[in-house]
C-alpha positions as CSV (number, residue, x, y, z in Angstrom):
1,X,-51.1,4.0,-85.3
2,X,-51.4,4.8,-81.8
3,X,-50.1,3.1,-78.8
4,X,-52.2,3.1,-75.7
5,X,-51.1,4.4,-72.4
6,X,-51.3,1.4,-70.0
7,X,-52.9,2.7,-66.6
8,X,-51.5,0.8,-63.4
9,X,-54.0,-0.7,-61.1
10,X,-54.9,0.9,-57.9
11,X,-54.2,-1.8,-55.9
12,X,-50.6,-1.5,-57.3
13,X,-50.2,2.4,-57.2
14,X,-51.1,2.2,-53.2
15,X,-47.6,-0.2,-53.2
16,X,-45.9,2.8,-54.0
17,X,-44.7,3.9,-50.7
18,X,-42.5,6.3,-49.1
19,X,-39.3,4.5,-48.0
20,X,-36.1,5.7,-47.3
21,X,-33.0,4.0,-47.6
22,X,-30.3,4.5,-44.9
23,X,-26.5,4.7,-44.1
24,X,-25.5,2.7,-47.5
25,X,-22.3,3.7,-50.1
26,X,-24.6,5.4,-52.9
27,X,-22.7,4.7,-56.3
28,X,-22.7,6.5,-59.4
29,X,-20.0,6.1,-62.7
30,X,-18.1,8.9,-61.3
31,X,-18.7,8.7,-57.5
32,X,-19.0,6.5,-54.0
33,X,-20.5,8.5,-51.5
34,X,-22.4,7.7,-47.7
35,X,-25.9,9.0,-47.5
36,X,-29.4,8.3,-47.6
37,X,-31.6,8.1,-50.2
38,X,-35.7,8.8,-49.9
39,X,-38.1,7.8,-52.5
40,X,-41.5,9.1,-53.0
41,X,-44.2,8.2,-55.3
42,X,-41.8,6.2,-57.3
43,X,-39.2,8.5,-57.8
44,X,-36.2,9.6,-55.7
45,X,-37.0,13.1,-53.9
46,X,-33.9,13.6,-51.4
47,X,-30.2,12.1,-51.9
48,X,-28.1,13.0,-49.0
49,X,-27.4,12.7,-45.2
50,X,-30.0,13.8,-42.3
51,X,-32.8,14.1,-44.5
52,X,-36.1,15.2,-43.4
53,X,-38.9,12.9,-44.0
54,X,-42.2,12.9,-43.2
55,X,-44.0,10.1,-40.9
56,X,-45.1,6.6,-42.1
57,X,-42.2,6.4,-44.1
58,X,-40.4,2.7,-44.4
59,X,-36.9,2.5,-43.2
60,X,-34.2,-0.4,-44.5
61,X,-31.0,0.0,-43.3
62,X,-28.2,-0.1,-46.5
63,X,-25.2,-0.5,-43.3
64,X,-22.3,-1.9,-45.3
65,X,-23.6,-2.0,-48.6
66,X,-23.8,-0.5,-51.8
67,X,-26.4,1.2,-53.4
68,X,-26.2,1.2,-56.9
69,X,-28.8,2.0,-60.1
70,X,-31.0,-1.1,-60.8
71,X,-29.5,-3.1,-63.7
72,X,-30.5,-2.3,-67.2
73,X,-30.3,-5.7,-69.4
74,X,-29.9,-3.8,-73.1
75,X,-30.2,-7.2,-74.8
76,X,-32.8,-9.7,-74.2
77,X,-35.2,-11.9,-76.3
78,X,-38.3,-13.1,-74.4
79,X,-41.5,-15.1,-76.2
80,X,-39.1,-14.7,-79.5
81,X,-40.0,-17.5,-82.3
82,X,-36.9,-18.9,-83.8
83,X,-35.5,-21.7,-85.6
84,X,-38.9,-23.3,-85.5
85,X,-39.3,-22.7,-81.5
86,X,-40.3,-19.9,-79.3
87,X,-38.3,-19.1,-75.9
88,X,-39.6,-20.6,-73.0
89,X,-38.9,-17.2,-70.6
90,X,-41.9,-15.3,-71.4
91,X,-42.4,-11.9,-70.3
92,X,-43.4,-12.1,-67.0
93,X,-41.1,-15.0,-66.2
94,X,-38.5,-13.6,-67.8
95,X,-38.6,-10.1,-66.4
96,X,-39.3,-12.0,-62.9
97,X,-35.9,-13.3,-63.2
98,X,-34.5,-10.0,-64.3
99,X,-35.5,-8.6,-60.9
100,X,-34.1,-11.4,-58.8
101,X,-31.4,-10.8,-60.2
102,X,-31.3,-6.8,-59.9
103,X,-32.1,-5.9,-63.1
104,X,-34.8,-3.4,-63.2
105,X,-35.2,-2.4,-66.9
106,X,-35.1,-4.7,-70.2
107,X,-34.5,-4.2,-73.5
108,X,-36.1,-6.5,-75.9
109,X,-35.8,-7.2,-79.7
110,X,-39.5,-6.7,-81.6
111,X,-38.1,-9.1,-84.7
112,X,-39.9,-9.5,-88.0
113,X,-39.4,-11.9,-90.7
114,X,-38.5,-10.8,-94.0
115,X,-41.4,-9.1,-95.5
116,X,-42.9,-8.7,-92.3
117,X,-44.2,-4.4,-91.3
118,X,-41.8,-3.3,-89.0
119,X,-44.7,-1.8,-86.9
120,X,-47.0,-4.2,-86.8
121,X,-44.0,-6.3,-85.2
122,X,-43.6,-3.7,-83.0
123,X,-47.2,-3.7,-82.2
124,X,-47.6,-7.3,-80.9
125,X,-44.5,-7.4,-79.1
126,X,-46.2,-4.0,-77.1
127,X,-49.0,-6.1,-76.9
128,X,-47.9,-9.1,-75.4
129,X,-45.3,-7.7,-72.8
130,X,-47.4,-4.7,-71.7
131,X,-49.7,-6.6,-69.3
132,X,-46.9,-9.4,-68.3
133,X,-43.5,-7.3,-67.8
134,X,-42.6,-7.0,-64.0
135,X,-40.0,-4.4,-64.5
136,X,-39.9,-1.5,-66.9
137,X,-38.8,-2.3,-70.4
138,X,-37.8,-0.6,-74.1
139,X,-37.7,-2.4,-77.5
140,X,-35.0,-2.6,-80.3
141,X,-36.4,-2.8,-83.6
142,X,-34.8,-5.6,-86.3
143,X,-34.5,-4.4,-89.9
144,X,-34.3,-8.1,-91.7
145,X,-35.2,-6.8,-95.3
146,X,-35.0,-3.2,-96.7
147,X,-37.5,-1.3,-98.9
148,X,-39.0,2.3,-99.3
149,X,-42.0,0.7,-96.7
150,X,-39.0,-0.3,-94.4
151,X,-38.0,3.0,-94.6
152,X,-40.9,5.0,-93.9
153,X,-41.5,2.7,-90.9
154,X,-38.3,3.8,-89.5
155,X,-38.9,7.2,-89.1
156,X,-43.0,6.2,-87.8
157,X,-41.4,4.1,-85.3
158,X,-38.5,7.0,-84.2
159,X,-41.4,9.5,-84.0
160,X,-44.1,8.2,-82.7
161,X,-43.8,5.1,-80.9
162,X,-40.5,5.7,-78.7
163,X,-37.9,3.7,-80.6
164,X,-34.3,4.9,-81.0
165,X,-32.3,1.9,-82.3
166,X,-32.4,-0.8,-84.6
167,X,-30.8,-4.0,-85.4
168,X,-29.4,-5.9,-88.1
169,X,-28.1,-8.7,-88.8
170,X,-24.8,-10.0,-91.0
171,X,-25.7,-13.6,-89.7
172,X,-28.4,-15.8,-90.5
173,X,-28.3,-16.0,-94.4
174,X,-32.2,-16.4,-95.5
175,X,-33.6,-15.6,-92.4
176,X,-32.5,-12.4,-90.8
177,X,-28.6,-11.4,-92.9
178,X,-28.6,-8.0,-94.9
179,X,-25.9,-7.7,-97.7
180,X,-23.7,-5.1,-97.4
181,X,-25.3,-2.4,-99.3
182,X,-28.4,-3.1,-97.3
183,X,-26.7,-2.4,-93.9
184,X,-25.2,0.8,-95.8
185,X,-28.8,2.0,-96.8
186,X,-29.9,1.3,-92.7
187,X,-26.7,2.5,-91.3
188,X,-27.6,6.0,-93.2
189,X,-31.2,5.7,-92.3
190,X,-30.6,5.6,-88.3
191,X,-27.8,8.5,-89.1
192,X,-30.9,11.0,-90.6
193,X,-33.3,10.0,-87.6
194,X,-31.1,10.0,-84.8
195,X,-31.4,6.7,-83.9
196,X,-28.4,4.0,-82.9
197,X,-28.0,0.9,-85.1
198,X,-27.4,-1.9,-84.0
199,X,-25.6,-5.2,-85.5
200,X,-25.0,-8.8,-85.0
201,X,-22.2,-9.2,-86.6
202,X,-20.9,-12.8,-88.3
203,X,-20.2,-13.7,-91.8
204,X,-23.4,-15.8,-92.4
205,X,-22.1,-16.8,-95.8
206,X,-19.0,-18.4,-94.6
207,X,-21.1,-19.8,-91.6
208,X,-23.4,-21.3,-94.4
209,X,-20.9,-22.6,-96.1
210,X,-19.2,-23.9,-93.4
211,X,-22.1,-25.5,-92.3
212,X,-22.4,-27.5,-95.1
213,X,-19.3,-28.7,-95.3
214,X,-19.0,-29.9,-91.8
215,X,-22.6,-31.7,-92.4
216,X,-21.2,-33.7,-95.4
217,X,-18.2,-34.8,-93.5
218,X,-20.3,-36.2,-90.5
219,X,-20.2,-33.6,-88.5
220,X,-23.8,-33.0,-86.9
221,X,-23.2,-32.9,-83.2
222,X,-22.9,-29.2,-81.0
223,X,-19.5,-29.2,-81.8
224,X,-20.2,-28.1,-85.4
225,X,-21.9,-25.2,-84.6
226,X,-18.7,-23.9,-82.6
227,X,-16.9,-25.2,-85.9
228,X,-18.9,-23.5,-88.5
229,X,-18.0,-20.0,-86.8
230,X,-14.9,-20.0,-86.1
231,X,-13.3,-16.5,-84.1
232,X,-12.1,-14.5,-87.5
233,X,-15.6,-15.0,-88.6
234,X,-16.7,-12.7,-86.3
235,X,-13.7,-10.5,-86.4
236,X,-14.6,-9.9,-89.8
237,X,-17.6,-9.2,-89.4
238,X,-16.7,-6.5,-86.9
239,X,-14.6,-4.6,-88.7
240,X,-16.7,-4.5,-91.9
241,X,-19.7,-3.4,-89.9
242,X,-17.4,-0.8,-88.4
243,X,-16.4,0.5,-92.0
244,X,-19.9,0.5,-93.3
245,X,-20.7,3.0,-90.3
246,X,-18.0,5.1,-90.6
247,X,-18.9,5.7,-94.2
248,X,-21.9,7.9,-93.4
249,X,-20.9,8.5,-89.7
250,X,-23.5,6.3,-87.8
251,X,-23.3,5.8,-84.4
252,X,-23.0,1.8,-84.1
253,X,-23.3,-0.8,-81.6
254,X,-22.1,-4.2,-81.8
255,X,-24.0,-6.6,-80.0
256,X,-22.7,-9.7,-78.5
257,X,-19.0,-9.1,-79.0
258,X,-17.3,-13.1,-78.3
259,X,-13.9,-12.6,-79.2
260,X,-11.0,-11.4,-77.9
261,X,-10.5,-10.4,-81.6
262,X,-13.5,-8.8,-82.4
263,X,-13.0,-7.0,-78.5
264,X,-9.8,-5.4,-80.0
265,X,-10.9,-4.7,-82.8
266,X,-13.8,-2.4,-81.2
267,X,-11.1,-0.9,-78.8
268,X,-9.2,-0.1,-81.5
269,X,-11.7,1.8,-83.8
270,X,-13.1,3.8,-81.4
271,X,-9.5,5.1,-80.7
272,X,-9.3,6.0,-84.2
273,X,-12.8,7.9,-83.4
274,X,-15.3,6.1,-84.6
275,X,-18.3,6.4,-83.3
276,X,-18.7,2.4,-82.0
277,X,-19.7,0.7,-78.8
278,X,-19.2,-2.9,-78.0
279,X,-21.1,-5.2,-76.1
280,X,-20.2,-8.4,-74.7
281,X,-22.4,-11.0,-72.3
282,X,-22.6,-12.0,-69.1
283,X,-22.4,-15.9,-70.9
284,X,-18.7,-14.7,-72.3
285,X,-18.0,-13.7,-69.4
286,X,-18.4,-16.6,-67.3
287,X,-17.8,-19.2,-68.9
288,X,-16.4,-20.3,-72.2
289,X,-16.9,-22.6,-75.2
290,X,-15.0,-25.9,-73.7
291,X,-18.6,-27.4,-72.0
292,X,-19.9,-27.3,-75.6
293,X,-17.8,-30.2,-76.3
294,X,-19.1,-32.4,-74.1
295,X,-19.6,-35.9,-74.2
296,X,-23.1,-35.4,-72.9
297,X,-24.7,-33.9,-76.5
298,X,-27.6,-32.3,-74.5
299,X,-25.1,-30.4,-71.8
300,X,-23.3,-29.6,-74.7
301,X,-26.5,-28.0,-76.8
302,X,-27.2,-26.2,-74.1
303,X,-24.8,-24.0,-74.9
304,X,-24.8,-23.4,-78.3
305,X,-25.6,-19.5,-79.2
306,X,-24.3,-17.2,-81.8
307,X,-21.3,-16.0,-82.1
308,X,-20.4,-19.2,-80.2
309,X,-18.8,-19.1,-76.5
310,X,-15.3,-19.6,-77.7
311,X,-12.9,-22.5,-76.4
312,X,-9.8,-20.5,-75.5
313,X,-10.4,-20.8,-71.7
314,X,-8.9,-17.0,-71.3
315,X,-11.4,-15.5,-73.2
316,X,-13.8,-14.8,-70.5
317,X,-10.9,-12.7,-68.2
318,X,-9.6,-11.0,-72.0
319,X,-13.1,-9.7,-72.3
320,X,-14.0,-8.5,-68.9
321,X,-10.8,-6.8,-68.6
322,X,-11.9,-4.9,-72.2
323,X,-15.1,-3.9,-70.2
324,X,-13.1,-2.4,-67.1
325,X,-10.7,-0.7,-69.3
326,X,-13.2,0.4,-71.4
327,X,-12.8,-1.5,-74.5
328,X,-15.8,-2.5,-74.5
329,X,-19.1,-0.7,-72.9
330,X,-22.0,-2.9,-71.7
331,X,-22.4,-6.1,-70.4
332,X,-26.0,-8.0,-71.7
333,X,-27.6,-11.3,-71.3
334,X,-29.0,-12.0,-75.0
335,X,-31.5,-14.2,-72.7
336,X,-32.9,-16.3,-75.3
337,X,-33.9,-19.6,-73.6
338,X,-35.1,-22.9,-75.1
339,X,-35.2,-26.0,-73.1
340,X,-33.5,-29.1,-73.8
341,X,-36.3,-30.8,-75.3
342,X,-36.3,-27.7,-77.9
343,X,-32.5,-28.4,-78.3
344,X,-33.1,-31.7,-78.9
345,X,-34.7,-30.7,-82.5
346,X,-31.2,-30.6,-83.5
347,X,-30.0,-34.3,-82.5
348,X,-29.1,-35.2,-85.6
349,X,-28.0,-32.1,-87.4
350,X,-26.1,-29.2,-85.3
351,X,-27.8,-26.1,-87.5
352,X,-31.2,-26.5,-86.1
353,X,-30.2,-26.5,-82.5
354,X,-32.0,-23.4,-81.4
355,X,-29.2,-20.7,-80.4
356,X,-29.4,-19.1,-77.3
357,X,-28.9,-19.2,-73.1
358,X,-29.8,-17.8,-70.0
359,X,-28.0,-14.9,-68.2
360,X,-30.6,-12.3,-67.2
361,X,-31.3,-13.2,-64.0
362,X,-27.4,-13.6,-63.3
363,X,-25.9,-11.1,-65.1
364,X,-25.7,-8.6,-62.5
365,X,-23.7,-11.3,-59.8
366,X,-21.5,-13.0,-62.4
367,X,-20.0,-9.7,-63.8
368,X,-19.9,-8.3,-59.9
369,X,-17.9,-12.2,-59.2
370,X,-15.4,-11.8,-62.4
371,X,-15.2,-7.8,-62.5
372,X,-15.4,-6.4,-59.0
373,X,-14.6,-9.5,-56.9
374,X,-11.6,-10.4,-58.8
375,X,-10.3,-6.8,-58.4
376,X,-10.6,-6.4,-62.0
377,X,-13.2,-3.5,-62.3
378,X,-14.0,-1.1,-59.7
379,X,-17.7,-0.8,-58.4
380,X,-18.2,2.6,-60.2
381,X,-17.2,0.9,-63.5
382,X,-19.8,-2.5,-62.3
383,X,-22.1,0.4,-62.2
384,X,-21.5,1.9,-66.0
385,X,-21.3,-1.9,-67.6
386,X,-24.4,-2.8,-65.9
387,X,-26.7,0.3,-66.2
388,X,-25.5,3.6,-66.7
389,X,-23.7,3.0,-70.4
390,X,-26.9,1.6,-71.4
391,X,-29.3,4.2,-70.5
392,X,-26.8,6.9,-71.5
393,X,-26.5,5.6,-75.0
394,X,-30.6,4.6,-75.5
395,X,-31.2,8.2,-73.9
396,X,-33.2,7.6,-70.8
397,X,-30.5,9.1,-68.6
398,X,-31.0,10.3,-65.9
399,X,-34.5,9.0,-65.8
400,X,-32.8,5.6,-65.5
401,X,-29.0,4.6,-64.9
402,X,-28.0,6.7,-61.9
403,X,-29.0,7.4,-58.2
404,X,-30.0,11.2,-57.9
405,X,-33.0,14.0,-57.3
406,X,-35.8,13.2,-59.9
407,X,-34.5,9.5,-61.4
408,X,-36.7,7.0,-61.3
409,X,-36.9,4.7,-57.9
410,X,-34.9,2.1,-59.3
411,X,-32.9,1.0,-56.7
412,X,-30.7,-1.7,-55.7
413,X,-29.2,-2.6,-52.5
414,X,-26.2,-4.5,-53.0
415,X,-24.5,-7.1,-50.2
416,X,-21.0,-7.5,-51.7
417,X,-20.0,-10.0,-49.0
418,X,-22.9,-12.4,-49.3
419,X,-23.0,-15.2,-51.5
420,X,-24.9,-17.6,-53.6
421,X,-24.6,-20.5,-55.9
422,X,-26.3,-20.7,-59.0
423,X,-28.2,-23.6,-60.1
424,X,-31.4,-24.3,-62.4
425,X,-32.9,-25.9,-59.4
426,X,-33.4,-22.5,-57.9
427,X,-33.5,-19.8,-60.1
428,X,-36.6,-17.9,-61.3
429,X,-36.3,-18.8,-65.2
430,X,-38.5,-21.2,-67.0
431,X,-35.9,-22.8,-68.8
432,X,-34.6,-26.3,-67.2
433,X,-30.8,-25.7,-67.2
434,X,-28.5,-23.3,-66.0
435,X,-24.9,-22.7,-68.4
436,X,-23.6,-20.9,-64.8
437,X,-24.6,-24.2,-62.8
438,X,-22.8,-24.6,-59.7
439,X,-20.9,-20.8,-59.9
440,X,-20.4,-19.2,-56.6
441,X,-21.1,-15.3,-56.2
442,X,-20.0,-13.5,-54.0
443,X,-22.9,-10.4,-54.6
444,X,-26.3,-10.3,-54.0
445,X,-29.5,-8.0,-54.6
446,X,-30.9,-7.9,-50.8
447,X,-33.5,-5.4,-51.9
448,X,-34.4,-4.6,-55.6
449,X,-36.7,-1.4,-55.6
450,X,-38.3,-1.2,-59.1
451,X,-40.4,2.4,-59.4
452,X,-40.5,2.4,-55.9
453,X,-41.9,-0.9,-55.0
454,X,-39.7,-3.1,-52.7
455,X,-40.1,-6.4,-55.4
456,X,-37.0,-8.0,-54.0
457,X,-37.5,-7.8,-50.0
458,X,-34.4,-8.8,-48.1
459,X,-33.5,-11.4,-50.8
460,X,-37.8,-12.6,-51.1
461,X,-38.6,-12.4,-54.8
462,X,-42.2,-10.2,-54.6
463,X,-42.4,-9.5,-58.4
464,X,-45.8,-8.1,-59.7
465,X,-47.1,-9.5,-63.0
466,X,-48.5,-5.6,-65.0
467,X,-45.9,-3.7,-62.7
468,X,-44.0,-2.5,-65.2
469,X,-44.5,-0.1,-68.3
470,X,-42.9,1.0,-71.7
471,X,-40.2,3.1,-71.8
472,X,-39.9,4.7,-74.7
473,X,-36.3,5.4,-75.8
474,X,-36.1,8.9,-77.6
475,X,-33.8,9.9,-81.1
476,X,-30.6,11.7,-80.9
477,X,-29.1,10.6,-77.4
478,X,-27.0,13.4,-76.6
479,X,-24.4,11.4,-75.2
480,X,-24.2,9.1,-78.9
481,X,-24.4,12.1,-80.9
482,X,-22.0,14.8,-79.1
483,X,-19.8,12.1,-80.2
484,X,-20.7,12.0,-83.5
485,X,-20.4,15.7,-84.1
486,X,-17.3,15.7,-82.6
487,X,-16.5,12.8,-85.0
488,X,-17.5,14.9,-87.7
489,X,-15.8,17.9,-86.7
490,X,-12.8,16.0,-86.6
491,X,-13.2,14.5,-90.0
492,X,-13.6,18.0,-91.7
493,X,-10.6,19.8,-89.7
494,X,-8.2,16.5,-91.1
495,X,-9.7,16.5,-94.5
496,X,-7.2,17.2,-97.2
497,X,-7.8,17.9,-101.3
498,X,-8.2,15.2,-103.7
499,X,-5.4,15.9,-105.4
500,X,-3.7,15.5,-102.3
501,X,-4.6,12.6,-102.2
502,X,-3.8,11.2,-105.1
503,X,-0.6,12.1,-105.1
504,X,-0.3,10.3,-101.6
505,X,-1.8,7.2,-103.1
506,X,0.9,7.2,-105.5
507,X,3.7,7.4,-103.4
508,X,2.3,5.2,-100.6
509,X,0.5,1.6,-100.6
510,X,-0.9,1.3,-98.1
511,X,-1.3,-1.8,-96.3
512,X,-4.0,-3.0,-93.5
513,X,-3.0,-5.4,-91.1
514,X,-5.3,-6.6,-88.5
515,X,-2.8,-7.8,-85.5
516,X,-4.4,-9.9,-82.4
517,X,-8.2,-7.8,-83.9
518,X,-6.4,-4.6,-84.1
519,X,-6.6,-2.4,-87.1
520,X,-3.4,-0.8,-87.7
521,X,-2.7,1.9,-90.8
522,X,0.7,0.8,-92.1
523,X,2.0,2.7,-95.1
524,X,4.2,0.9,-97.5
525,X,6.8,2.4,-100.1
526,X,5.6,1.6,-103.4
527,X,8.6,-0.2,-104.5
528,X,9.5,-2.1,-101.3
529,X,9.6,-6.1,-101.8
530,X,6.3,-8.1,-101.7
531,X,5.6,-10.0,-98.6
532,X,7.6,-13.4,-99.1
533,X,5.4,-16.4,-99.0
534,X,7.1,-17.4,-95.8
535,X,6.4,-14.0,-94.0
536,X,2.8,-13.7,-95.4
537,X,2.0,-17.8,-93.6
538,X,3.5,-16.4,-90.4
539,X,1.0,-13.4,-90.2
540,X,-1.6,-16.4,-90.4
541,X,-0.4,-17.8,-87.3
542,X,-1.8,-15.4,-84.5
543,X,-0.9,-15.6,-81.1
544,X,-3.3,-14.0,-77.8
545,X,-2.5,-11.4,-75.9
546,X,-0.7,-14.0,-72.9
547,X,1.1,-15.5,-76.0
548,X,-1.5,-18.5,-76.6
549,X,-1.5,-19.5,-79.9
550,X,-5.6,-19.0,-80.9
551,X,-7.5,-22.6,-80.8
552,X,-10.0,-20.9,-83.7
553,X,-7.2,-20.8,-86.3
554,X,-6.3,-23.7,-87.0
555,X,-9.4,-25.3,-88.6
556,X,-10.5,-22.7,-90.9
557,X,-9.5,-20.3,-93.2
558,X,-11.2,-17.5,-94.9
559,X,-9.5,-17.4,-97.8
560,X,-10.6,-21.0,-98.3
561,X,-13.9,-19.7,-99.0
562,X,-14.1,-16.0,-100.2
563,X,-11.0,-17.0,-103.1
564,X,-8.5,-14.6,-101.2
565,X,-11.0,-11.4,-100.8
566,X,-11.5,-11.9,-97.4
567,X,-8.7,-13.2,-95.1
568,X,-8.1,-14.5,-92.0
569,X,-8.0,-11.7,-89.0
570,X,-3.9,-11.3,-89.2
571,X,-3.4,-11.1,-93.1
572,X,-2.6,-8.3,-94.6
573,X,-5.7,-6.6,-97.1
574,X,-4.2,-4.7,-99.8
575,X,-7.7,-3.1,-100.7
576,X,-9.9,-2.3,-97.6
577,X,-13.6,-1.9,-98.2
578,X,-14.3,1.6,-99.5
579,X,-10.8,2.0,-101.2
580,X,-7.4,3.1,-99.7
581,X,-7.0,6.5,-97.6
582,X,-4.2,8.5,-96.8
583,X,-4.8,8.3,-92.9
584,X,-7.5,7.4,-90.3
585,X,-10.0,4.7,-90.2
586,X,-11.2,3.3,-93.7
């Protein structure tokens, strides 16, 4: 099944002009440097200083500002159906809004229901986006169900229709959640084709559970949602996914990362190795759960998503100072908008609120406003959170992600000093509320080049409808899977002999603790004392990084529901998934 080449009208082609960009800081991930940048025909042709250009060519003075790669948004869901509605940010209005916001490349989800034919998804979500998007754009591929067809439609999809990830789900029970030996059968699957996969990661059948629960005891307002998943939920969830992975050496990417947790959790694996990446949201990073306990049920529906914005106000500065350090990798959107009157379908019962917020269109100034004007991240970094990791890791570097000879004219020019407040009575989006409402930026697009078309003209939003085109995303990113051969290599020169290890599970027990998210190896002489009662209720008890006790812990507990084989994210697991090992990550 063929997809067919979309041809750009003439009328548009003739808007690609030759324009050179003048005297502005050009930024890459591992440079700031004055010069001049010329783009021709869409692409940049000349990156330096006293360039010669031919006549006719446009001229915008960059004097005191940055130019930086145009945003890539790896994680948006426009037109998506869900929980009986669809998003009100369709392609065009949503990829609008990515642009006047600096974001010149999406990634979307193409999501089928169980049963449903991978590609055919695939093919209607080409179908409908192709002649709206204003901005370039790739798809993600959801594996919901698994079967020899899904399978097979993998490897079409890798092949022959520019698709190099795909996502799961450990949420959702009945609707979109994989067991466990499902996600092992996909994580193995994207390991043979080269591809990334991806994973939302929760513990639907504790949220289900929960859910219930809270229902029967009156609880139906937004507040239940937050309730239902509380922060070890995900934290679980995140470090099973990770072990699944690691099992057949799968690169893996865990989207929407809430938690400071689940944030440390990611940090810590991948310094064991492992071959993880974390993503967190512009939404986590700029605000936090508290509004979703509002008096005022339809403010506080507005901002019910999954995993829930958590209430501990310092979660938002936790997690963006994991993305500056490195902990964590990307910063998305997960745009998925419904208005209030789709909200509303959940008045009287929390779990058919539809989940999701805005952010695509602010992404780009609230990480700038909590990363680089806070003096927490550097404007290189800014750069790799906001473009540069993500086109690296879906392979489109340098095509995309980076300002140099023969990259696509995907340009923005950045006012650092300016600023704006964001409200839902200005912004380009559809939907009719805004969770950022009345934030101050200080960072604003003035230009926003997008193949070499000047869409955003000294802040005036001149988006084209059919601009943009399918990029496809090809298998085996180098930068992904250097790391996973290196991951391997590793693995092979610190392997040791069965019986060897045996004998060292004989001596040793060893014990897993997950401290504040972390995974620490802890071994423990086989005839030392049992953790007292008193001891093992204080690991239970788990205080944040500033020495906050967590607000998540003290209305749930895992062990409630699981009968003691999952636990909360500071006990102590005597048998990790996959068994005990002598050393390294399960």
């Amino acid at each position: 099944m063929s997809t067919p080449v979309k041809k750009v009208p003439l009328h548009l082609q003739s808007a690609q002009n030759r324009l050179l960009i003048k005297h502005g800081k050009i930024v890459n991930v591992d440079s700031v440097v004055d010069g001049d940048v010329y783009i021709e025909d869409g692409v940049i042709k000349q990156v330096g200083s006293n360039l010669i250009i031919p006549g006719g060519t446009r001229i915008i003075d960059a004097r005191g500002k940055y130019v930086i790669p145009g945003g890539i948004d790896p994680h948006t869901h426009l037109e998506i159906e869900f929980m009986g509605a669809k998003s009100v940010d369709d392609f065009y209005r949503g990829t609008k809004a990515a642009i006047a916001g600096g974001t010149t490349m999406i990634i979307d989800f193409a999501l089928p229901k169980k049963g449903q034919s991978l590609l055919e998804t695939y093919q209607k979500y080409r179908e409908s986006a192709d002649e709206k998007v204003c901005c370039d754009y790739g798809l993600h591929v959801g594996v919901t169900w698994w079967s020899d067809k899904v399978r097979e439609e993998m490897e079409i999809l890798c092949k022959h229709h520019g698709v190099n990830s795909f996502k799961t789900f450990m949420a959702y029970k009945d609707v979109f959640m994989l067991g466990d030996s499902e996600l092992f059968e996909v994580f193995e699957r994207c390991k043979e084709l080269g591809a990334v996969a991806l994973v939302h990661a929760e513990n639907g059948s504790i949220i289900a559970k929960k859910a219930q629960q809270l229902l029967a005891a009156g609880i139906t307002g937004p507040e239940g949602h937050q309730l239902s998943r509380p922060e070890p939920v995900e934290a679980e969830a995140v470090g099973r996914a990770c072990v699944i992975a690691n099992q057949v050496n799968c690169p893996l990417y865990i989207v929407r990362v809430t938690s400071k947790s689940s944030a440390a959790i990611v940090s810590s694996v991948r310094k064991q190795g492992v071959v993880v990446f974390g993503e967190t949201l512009a939404s986590s990073v700029g605000t936090d759960g508290t509004r979703q306990l509002d008096k005022s049920w339809l403010h506080a529906a507005a901002y019910v998503t999954s995993p829930p914005l958590r209430p501990d106000p310092t979660t938002p500065e936790y997690l963006i100072t994991m993305l500056a350090q490195d902990g964590l990798q990307l910063v998305g959107s997960d745009n998925c908008t419904f208005s209030l009157d789709q909200k509303a379908m959940g008045k009287d019962d929390f779990t058919k609120i539809p989940n999701g917020v805005n952010g695509v269109e602010d992404r780009m100034s609230v990480v700038w406003e909590k990363g680089v004007h806070s003096g927490v991240m550097d404007v290189k970094r800014f750069v790799a959170v906001t473009s540069t990791n993500a086109a690296k890791i879906f392979n489109i570097y340098p095509r995309k992600g980076c300002i140099a000879v023969g990259s696509d004219a995907d340009i923005v020019v950045w006012d650092p000093v300016k600023t704006r407040v964001i409200s839902a009575k200005t912004h380009n989006q559809a939907v009719d509320f805004n969770i950022f409402e009345g934030m101050e930026c200080h960072g604003v697009p003035e230009y926003v080049i997008v193949n070499g078309r000047v869409c955003v003209d000294e802040g005036d939003l001149k988006a084209v409808q059919g601009f943009g085109k399918f990029v496809p995303t090809p298998v085996y990113s180098e930068y992904v899977y250097e790391k996973v051969k290196h991951a391997e290599e590793d693995a092979t020169l610190n392997a040791v002999s069965v019986p060897a290890v045996v004998t060292k599970m004989n001596e040793l027990k060893l014990d897993i603790a997950v401290e504040n998210g972390g995974i620490l190896l802890e071994p423990k002489l086989a005839d030392e004392a049992p953790v007292s009662p008193s001891a093992e209720a204080s690991l239970t008890s788990c205080p944040s990084s500033k020495g906050q006790r967590n607000l998540q812990d003290s209305t749930f507990s895992i062990s409630e529901e699981l009968d003691d084989t999952a636990r909360k994210s500071c006990i102590r697991v005597k048998n990790p998934p996959g068994g005990q090992s002598s050393g390294g990550f399960w």
